[in-house]
C-alpha positions in Angstrom: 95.5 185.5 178.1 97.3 185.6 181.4 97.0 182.6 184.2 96.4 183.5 188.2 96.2 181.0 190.5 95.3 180.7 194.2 96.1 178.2 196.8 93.9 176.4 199.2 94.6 174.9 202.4 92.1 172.4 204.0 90.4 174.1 206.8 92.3 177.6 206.4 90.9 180.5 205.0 94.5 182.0 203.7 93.6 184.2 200.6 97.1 182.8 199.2 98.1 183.4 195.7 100.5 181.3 193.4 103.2 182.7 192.1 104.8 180.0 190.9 104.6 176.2 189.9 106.6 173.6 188.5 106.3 170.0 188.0 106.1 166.8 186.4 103.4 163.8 186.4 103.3 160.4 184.7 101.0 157.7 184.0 101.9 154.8 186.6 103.7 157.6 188.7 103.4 160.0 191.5 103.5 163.6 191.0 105.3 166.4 192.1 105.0 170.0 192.1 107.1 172.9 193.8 104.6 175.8 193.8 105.4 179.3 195.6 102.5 181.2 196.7 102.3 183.9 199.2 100.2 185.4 201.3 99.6 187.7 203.9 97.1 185.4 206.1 98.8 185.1 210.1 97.3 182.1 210.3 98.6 180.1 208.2 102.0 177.5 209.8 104.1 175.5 208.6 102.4 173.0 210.5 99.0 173.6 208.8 100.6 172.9 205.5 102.2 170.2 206.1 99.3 168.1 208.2 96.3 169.4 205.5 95.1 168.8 202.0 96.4 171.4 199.3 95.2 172.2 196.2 96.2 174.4 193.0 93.5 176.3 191.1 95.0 177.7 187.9 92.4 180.0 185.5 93.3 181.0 182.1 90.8 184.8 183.4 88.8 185.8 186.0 85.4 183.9 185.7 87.0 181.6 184.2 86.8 177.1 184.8 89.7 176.5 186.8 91.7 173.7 186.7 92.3 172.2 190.2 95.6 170.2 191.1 95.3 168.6 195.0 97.5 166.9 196.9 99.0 166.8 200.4 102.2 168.5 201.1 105.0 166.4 201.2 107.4 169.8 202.8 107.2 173.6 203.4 109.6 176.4 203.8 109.0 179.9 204.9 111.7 181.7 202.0 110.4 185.4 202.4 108.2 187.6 204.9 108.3 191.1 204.3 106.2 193.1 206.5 102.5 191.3 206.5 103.6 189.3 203.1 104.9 185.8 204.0 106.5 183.7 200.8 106.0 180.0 200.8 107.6 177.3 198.8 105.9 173.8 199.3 105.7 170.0 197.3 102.2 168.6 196.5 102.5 165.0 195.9 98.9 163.0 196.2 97.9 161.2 199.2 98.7 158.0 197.7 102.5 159.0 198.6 101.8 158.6 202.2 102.7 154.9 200.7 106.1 155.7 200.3 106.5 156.1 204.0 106.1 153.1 205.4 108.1 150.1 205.2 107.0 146.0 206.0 106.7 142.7 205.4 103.9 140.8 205.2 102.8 137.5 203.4 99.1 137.4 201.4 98.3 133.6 200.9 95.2 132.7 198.5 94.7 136.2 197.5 94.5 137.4 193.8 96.3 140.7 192.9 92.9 142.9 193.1 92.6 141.8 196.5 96.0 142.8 197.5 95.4 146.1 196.4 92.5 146.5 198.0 93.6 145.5 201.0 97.3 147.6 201.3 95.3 150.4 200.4 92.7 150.3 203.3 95.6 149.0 205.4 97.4 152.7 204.5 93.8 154.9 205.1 92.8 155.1 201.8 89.1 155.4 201.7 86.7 154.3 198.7 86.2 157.8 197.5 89.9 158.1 197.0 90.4 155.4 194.3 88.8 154.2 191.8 89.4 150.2 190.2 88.8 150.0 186.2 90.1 146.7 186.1 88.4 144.7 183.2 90.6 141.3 183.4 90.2 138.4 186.0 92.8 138.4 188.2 93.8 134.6 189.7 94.3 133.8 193.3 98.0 133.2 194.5 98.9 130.9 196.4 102.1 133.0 198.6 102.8 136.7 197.7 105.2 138.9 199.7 105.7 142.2 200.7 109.5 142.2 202.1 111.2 145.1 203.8 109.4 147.4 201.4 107.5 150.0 201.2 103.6 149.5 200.4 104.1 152.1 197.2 107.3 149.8 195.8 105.2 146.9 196.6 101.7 147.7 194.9 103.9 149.4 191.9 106.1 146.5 191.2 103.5 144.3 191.0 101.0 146.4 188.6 104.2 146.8 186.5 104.4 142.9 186.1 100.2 142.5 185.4 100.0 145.3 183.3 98.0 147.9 185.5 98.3 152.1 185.3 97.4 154.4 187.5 96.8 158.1 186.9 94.9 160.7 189.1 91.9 162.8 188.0 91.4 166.2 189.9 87.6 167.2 188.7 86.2 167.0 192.7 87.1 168.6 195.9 90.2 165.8 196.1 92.3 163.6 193.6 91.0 160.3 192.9 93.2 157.7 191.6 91.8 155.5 188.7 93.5 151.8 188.5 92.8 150.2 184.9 94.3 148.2 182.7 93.2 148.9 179.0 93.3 152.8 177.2 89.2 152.3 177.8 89.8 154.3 181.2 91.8 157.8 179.7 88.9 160.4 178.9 89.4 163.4 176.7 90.3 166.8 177.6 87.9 169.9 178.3 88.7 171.1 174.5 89.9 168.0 173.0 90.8 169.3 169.4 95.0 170.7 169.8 96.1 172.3 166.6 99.1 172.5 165.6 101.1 175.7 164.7 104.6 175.9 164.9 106.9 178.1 166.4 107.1 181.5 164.6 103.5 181.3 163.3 102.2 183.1 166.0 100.4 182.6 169.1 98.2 179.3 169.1 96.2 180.2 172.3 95.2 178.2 175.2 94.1 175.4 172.6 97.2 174.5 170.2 100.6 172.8 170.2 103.8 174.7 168.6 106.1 172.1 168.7 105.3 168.0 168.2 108.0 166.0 168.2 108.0 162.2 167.1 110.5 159.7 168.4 110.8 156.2 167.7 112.6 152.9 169.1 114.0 150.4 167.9 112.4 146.7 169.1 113.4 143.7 169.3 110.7 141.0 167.8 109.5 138.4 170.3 109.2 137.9 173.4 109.5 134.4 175.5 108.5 133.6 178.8 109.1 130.1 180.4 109.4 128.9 184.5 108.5 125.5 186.1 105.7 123.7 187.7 106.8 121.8 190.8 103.7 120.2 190.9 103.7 119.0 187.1 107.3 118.9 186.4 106.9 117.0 183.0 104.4 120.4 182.1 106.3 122.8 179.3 105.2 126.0 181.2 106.3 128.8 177.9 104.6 131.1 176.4 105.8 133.7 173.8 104.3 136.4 171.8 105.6 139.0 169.3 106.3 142.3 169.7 104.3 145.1 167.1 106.6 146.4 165.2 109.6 144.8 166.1 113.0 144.3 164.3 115.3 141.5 165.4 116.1 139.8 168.4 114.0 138.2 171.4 113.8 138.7 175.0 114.1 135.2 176.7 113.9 135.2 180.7 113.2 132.7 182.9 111.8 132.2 186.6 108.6 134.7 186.1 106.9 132.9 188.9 104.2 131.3 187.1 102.5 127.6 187.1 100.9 127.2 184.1 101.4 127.5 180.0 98.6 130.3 180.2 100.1 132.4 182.6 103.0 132.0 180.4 101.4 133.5 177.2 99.7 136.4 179.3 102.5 137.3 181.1 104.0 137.2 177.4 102.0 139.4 175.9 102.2 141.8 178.5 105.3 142.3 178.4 105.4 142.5 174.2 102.5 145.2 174.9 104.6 147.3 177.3 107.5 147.4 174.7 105.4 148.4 172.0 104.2 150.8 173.9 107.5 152.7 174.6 108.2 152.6 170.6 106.4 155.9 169.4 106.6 158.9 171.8 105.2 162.2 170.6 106.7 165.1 172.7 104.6 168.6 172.6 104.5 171.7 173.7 101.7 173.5 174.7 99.7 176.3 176.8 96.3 174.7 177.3 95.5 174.3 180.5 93.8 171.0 182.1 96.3 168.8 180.0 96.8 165.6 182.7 97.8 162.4 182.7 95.4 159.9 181.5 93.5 162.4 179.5 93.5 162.1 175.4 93.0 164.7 172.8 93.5 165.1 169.0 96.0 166.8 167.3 94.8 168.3 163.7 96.9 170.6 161.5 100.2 168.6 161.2 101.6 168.5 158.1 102.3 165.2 158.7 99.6 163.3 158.2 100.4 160.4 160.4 100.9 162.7 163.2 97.1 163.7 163.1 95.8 161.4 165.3 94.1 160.7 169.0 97.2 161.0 171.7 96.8 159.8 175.0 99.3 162.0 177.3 101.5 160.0 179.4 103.2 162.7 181.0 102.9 166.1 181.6 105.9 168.8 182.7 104.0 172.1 184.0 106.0 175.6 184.1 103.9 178.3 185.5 105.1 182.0 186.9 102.6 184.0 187.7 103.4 187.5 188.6 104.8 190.3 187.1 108.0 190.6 184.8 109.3 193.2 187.4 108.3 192.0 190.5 111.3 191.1 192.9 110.2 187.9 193.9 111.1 186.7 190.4 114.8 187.9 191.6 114.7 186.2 194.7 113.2 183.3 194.0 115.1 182.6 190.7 112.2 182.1 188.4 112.2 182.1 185.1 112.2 185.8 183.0 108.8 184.5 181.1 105.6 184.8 182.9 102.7 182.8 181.9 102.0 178.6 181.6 103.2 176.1 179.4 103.0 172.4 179.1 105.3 170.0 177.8 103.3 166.5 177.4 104.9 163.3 176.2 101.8 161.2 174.4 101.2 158.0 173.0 98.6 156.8 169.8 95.6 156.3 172.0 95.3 152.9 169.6 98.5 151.5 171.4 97.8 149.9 174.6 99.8 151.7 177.8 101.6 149.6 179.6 103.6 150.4 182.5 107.4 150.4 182.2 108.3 147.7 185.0 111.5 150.1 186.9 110.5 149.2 190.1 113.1 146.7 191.6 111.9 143.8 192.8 113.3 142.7 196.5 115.5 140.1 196.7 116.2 138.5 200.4 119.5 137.9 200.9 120.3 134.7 203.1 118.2 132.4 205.2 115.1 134.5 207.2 113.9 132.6 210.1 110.4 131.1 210.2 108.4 128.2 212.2 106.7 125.3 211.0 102.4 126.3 211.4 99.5 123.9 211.5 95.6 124.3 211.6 95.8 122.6 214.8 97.5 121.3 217.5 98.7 117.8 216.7 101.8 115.6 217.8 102.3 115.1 214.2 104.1 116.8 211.2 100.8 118.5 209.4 101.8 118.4 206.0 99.9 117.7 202.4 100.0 115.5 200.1 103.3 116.3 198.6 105.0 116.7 201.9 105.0 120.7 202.2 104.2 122.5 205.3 102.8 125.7 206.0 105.2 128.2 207.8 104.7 131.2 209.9 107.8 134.2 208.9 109.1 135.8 211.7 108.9 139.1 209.6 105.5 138.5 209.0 103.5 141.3 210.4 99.9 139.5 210.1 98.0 138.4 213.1 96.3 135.1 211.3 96.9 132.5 213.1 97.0 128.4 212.7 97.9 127.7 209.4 96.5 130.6 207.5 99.3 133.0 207.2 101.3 131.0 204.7 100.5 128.6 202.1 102.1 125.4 201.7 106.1 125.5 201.5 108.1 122.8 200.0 111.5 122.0 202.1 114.9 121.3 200.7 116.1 117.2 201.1 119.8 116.2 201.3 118.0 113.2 199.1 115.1 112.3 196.5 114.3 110.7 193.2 111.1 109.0 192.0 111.2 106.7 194.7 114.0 107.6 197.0 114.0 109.9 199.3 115.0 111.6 203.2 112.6 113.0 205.0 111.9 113.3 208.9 109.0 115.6 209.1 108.5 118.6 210.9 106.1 119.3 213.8 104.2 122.5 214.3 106.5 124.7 216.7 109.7 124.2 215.3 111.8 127.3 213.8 113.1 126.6 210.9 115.7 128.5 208.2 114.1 129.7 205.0 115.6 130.8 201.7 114.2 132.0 198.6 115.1 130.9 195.1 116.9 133.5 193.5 116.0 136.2 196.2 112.5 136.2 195.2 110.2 136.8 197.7 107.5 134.7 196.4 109.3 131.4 196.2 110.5 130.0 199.6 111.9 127.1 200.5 112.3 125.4 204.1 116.1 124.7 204.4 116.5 123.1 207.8 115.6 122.8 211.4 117.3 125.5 213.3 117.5 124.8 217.4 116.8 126.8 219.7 115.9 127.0 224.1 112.1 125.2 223.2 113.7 123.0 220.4 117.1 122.3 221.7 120.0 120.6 219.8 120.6 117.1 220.6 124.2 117.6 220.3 125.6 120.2 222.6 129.0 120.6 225.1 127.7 117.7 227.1 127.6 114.9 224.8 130.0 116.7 221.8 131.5 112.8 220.8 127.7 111.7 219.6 125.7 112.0 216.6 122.2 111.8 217.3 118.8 111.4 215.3 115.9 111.3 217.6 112.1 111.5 216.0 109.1 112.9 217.8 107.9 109.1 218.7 111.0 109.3 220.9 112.8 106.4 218.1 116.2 107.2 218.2 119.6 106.4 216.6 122.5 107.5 218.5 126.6 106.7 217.7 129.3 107.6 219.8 132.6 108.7 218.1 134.7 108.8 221.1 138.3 107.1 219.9 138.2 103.5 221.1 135.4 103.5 222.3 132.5 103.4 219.0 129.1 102.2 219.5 126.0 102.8 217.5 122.7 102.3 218.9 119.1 102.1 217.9 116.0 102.8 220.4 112.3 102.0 219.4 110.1 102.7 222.7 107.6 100.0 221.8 107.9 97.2 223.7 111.9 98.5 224.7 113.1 97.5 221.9 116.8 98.6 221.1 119.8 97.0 218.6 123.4 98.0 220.0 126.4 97.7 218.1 130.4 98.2 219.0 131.3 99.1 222.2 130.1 97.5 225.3 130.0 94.2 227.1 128.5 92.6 223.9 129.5 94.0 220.5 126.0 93.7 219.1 122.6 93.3 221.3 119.3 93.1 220.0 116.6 93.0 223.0 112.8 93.7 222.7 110.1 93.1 225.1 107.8 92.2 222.4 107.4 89.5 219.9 110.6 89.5 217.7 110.7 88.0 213.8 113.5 87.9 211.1 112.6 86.9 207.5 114.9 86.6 204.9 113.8 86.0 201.3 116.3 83.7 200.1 119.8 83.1 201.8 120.7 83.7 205.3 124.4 82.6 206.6 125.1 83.3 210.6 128.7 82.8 211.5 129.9 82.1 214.6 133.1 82.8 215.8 133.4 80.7 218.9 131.1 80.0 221.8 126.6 80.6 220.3 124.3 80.3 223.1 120.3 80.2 222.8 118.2 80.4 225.5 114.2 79.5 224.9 111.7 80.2 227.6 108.7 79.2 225.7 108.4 76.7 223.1 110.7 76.7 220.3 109.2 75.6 216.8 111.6 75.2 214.0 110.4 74.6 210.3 112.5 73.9 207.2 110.9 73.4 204.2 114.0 72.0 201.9 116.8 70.0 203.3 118.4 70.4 206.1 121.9 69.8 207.1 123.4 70.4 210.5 127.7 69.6 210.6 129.0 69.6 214.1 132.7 68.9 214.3 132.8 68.5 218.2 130.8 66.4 220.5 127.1 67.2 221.0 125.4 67.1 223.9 121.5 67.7 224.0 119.6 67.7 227.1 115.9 67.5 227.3 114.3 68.3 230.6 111.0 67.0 229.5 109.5 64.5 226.7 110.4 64.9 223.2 108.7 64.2 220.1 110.2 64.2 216.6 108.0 63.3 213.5 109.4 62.5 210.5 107.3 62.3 207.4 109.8 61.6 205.4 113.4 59.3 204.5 115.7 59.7 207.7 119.5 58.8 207.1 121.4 58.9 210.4 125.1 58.4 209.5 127.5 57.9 212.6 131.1 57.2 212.1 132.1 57.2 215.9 130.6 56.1 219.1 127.3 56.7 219.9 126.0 57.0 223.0 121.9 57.3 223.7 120.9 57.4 227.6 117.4 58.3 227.8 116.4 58.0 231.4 112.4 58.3 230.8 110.0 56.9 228.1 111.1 57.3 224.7 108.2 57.0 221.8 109.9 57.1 218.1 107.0 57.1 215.6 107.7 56.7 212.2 105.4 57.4 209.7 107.2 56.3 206.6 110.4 54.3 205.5 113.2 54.2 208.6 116.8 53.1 208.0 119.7 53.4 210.8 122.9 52.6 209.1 125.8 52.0 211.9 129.1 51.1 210.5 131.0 50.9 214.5 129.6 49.0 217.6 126.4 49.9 218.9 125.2 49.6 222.5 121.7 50.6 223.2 121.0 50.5 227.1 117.6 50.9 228.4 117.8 51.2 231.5 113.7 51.3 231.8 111.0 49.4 230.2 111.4 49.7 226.1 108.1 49.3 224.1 109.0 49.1 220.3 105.4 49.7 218.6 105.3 49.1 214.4 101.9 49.8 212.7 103.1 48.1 209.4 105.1 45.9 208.3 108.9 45.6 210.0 111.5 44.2 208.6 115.0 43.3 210.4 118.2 42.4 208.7 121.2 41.1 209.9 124.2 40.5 207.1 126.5 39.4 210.4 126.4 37.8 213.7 123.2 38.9 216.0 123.4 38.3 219.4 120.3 39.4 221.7 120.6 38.3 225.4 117.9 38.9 227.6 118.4 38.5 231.0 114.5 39.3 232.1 111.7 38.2 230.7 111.1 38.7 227.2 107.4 39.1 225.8 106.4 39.6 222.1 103.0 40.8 221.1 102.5 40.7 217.3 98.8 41.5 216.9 99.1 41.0 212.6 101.2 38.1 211.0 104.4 37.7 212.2 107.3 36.4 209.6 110.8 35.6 210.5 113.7 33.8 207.7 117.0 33.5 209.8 120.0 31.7 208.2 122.0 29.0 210.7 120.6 30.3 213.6 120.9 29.4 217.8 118.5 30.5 219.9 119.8 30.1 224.1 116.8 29.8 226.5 118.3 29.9 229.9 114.8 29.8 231.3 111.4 28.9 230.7 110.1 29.9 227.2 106.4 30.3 226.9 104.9 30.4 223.3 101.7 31.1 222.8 100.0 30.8 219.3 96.1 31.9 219.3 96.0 30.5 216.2 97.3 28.3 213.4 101.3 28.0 213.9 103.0 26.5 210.6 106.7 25.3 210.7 107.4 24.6 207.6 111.6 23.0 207.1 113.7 20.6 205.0 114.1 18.3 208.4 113.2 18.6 212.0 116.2 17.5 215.1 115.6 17.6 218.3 118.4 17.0 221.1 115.8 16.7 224.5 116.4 14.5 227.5 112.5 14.8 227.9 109.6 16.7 226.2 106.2 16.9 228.8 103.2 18.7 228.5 103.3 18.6 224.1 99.8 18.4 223.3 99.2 22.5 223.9 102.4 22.9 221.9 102.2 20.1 218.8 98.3 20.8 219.0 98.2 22.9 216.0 101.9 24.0 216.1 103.6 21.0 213.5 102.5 20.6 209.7 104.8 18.8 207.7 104.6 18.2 204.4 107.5 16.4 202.2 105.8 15.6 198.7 109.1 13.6 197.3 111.0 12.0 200.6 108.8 12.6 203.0 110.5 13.5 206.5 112.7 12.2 209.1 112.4 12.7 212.2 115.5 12.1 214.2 115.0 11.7 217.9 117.8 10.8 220.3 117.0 9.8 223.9 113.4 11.7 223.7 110.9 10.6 226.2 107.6 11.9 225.2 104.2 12.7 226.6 102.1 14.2 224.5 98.6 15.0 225.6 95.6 16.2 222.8 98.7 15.9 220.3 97.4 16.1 216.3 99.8 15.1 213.7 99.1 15.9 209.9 101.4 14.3 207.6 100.8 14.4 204.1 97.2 15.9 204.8 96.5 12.7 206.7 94.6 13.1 210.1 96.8 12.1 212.9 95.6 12.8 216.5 96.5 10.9 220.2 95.9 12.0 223.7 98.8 10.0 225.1 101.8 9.0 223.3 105.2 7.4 224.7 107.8 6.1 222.7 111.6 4.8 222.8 113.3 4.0 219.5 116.8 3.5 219.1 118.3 3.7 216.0 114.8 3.4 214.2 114.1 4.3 211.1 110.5 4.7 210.6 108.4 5.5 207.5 104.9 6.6 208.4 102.3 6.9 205.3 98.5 7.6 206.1 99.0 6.9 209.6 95.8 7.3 212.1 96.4 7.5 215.8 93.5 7.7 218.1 93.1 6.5 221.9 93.9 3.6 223.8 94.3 1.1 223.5 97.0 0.7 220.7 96.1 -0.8 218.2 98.2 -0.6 214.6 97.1 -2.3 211.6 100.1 -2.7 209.3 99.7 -3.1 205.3 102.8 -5.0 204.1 105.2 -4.4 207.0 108.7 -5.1 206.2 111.5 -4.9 209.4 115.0 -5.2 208.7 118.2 -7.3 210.3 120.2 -4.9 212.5 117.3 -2.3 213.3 113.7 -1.9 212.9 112.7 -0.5 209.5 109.0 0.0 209.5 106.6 1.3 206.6 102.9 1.9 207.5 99.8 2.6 205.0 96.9 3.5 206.9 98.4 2.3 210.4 95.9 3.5 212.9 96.8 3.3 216.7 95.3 3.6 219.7 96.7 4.2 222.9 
């Protein structure tokens, strides 16, 4: 039965026929079809056709369904007018080609794949009632995807390809619709869904058969593995594999898919086993039914070989149509085929084997650094990074209008230095361009590699200062070092409190000033070496703690000068070891307080000159030894306070008065000695001084008293010899060469009175012995 076809134009009544069409459509694909219609409507322009919807209407006889094919014309091109017939040859592609025209770049952060679709779509004027979404998977937000000097068609396709998404157009309304899916759930039988098969020779089969099925089949390989990394979980084995149905040998291995987690992994897997089991049968037919599309399933009966018989889902669809006469001249002109009439040639799939699209769409790769500038959510004087030290960056080629921090997600940057702990880092501020690359070319994983200068960002190295290397923060710290030849310096500026180290160069090889408070600690060892000349100067109070030993070697002479009192506390032993001169002028008050043992050791001559009062103060007990000569000359007067008991042992000892010496005893005063000499031409005013000064006790011998020439007043004078009572108010006596032994004697006042026990005088000098000789004078 023969096929006639017309052709509309939106909004343009042309009466055009179709006189011939050819063309191809595919699953996941954009059509095509050259169709040549004429007509002998005047108002139909090139310009009409090429600015208006188009469609096909094919019918198998008059009254009959037609089978509708729309579009937009791609191009248009007057080939024939003959009198009031004009010939036209035109392409209908569908709207969704107007995709193919454009070209950018664009980033979507946070967005999942469904609602970059979406939103391309509606950015490229296709309405709701153009498209339809059969998607029956979830579909995860990513974090940074990019569209990059491409066109929104290549961009949309490559990335169905990769999650397993077809497209195909249906044609029942007044326009196409395009139906997104991603399982076989979504391809709908045919009109007449049963094709039998009848091969060539066995007549016609009609509008409803196939006379030639063809099978092919591929050979596969039998896994395949997927496996990337996780910069945030770098230990986390991100793999997934699965196998491939009917696979031989071998396995397809790649790495870098762009995915974060061991579940992405074994989808993205799978996917990609599905799409190559899908390619392994292809059934190839040919037929004459019409309404055969893309997308649309029907079952083929009648083949003698039984595994053949079964549900096909067509994937593509080659249409051959001429549709006027054998003789007409148009068939010469226009080169068309000798054989009128319609044929299909479909390429099917088992309708049981999931369709997944072949991924032939290249994916961009960016060659070089793009340039790009470092974004916050606000405005700070601070990097704005998170937690792992990424910033969010605005691309140059991106075309979105978001603004502060929400056209990019977060973008690691590139280190000359890291490690577990290590690491360099100054941090970026919001403002600054930076250079990007992309790992491996990929679009969707940048990388920050470096500040890049420019007029608002200037260089800190230019022309004027070409000798320097410079690093200067945002907080205005700053190291800077010169390279000029002789003349090296390095320094390093902190704006807090001015505080600056300078080293090399200058009048001073190394300076370190501060305003502020300054402090170095050292942990264990510190050495400071000085070459010649060290000066320190203190305005405030110096405090100096050591809490071990501490030893201080000078080799030269020392001078110390202290311009106002100074007090050292030693809790401790003190050695002072001098084996030259020393020299102490202290021309003020000089307290030394010692709260523990104190031993000065001099092995030279010593000359201490106080040339102001000296008070010497001891809390406890003092003890002085001399193992040589000690000479003390005082050529004032000398006072000594001792408010505690007082104990001096001297060997052969001299003591000089030159002038009056005053001793004062507050209470008992004992003299205790072998034998007592005294060398006095007179003795007055005694009785305060023997008054409780002399005790003398011999238990064997007794004691001698030697006087020569002594003349002696003694006034409230008390004697105790051998624990007798002995006391006199005046006493005056002149022996010569008298040898008196004394034994209980009692003195008391005048008059004298003795009483003698058994006296016994000698020839040649008076030898007296007394028992219990009491006088009174």
């Amino acid at each position: 039965m023969a096929v006639r076809g017309r052709a509309l134009v939106e909004g343009v009544e042309t009466g055009a026929q179709v006189v011939a069409l050819t063309g191809e459509e595919h699953v996941s694909k954009l059509y095509a079809f050259d169709v040549v219609l004429q007509t002998r409507s005047t108002e139909l322009s090139l310009e009409d056709l090429v600015r208006r919807r188009f469609t096909v209407e094919l019918e198998r006889e008059a009254g009959g369904p037609y089978h509708p094919l729309h579009g937009i014309v791609e191009k248009a091109r007057l080939v024939q007018q003959e009198g009031l017939l004009t010939v036209y040859r035109i392409r209908v592609v569908p709207k969704l080609w107007n995709l193919t025209q454009s070209r950018h770049s664009r980033i979507f952060t946070d967005a999942s794949f469904r609602q970059i679709l979406e939103a391309v779509l509606a950015d490229e004027g296709m309405v709701g009632g153009e498209y339809r979404l059969e998607l029956t998977k979830s579909y995860a937000a990513r974090s940074h995807v990019c569209q990059y000097k491409e066109s929104s068609f290549d961009f949309l396709s490559r990335w169905m390809e990769r999650e397993g998404i077809h497209y195909y157009f249906e044609h029942d309304g007044d326009h196409e619709v395009i139906v997104f899916a991603d399982d076989n759930a979504s391809f709908a039988p045919i009109l007449n869904p049963l094709v039998r098969y009848a091969p060539m020779g066995d007549g016609d089969v009609g509008e409803h058969g196939a006379n030639e099925v063809r099978l092919r089949v591929r050979r596969l390989p039998s896994t395949v593995e997927l496996f990337d990394a996780n910069p945030d979980q770098p230990a986390l084995d991100v793999r997934g594999s699965a196998a491939i149905r009917g696979g031989g040998e071998g396995a397809i291995v790649r790495w870098g898919e762009n995915f974060l987690e061991p579940g992405e992994a074994l989808r993205d897997a799978q996917l990609r086993a599905e799409e190559l089991t899908s390619r392994r049968e292809r059934f190839e037919l040919s037929m004459r039914q019409l309404g055969v599309r893309t997308g649309s399933t029907f079952v083929l009966t009648d083949h003698p070989v039984a595994a053949f018989n079964d549900e096909l889902v067509a994937t593509s669809v080659r249409h051959e149509a001429v549709l006027v006469a054998d003789d007409s001249p148009l068939r010469r002109t226009l080169s068309l085929p000798s054989t009128s009439g319609y044929r299909a040639f479909v390429e099917a799939r088992r309708q049981t084997t999931t369709f997944r699209p072949e991924r032939v769409t290249t994916w961009p790769r960016v060659a070089g650094l793009v340039d790009a500038t470092i974004d916050g959510a606000s405005t700070s004087d601070y990097a704005q990074l998170d937690e792992q030290g990424r910033y969010k960056v605005t691309f140059h080629f991106d075309e979105s209008d978001l603004v502060d921090g929400s056209r990019s997600t977060y973008v690691r940057r590139l280190q000359p230095h890291g490690g577990s702990i290590e690491g360099f880092h100054f941090p970026l501020r919001k403002g600054t361009e930076v250079s990007v690359m992309f790992l491996g070319g990929d679009p969707d994983k940048p990388v920050i590699v470096g500040a890049a200068p420019n007029v608002a960002t200037p260089s800190k190295v230019a022309r004027s200062n070409n000798t320097k290397n410079v690093i200067h923060t945002g907080g205005d710290n700053r190291i800077e070092m010169e390279d000029a030849d002789g003349g090296q310096w390095v320094r390093i500026d902190c704006p807090t409190a001015s505080t600056q180290l300078h080293m090399g160069t200058g009048g001073h090889n190394v300076i370190g000033t501060t305003s502020g408070k300054g402090n170095i600690v050292t942990g264990t060892h510190a050495l400071i070496e000085v070459g010649a000349t060290k000066r320190e100067d203190v305005t405030g109070s110096l405090t100096e703690t050591y809490n071990a030993s501490h030893t201080l070697t000078v080799a030269g002479a020392v001078q110390e000068t202290q311009h106002t009192s100074v007090t050292s506390t030693i809790t401790g032993a003190v050695t002072h070891t001098i084996t030259g001169t020393l020299a102490e002028t202290v021309a003020a008050t000089v307290r030394e307080e010692f709260l523990a043992a104190f031993t000065a050791t001099v092995t030279g001559g010593t000359t201490l000159n106080y040339q102001c009062g000296l008070e010497l103060t001891v809390t406890a007990g003092a003890t002085e030894t001399f193992d040589a000569t000690y000479d003390r000359t005082v050529t004032g007067s000398m006072k000594y306070v001792v408010t505690g008991a007082a104990k001096e042992e001297l060997g052969p000892t001299t003591r000089t008065i030159n002038g009056n010496y005053d001793l004062t005893v507050d209470g008992t005063y004992t003299l205790r000695c072998a034998s007592l000499q005294g060398d006095a031409s007179q003795w007055s005013n005694t009785d305060a001084l023997l008054d409780g000064l002399v005790e003398l006790y011999d238990q064997t011998h007794g004691i001698d008293i030697k006087v020569t020439g002594i003349s002696m007043a003694a006034y409230g004078l008390l004697l105790k010899l051998y624990g007798k009572d002995s006391a006199t108010t005046i006493l005056s006596a002149t022996l010569a060469g008298a040898n008196v032994t004394l034994a209980g004697l009692h003195v008391q006042k005048r008059p004298w009175w003795i009483k003698v026990d058994g006296p016994e005088m000698a020839t040649g000098g008076l030898d007296v012995e007394t028992k219990a000789v009491v006088a009174k004078i």
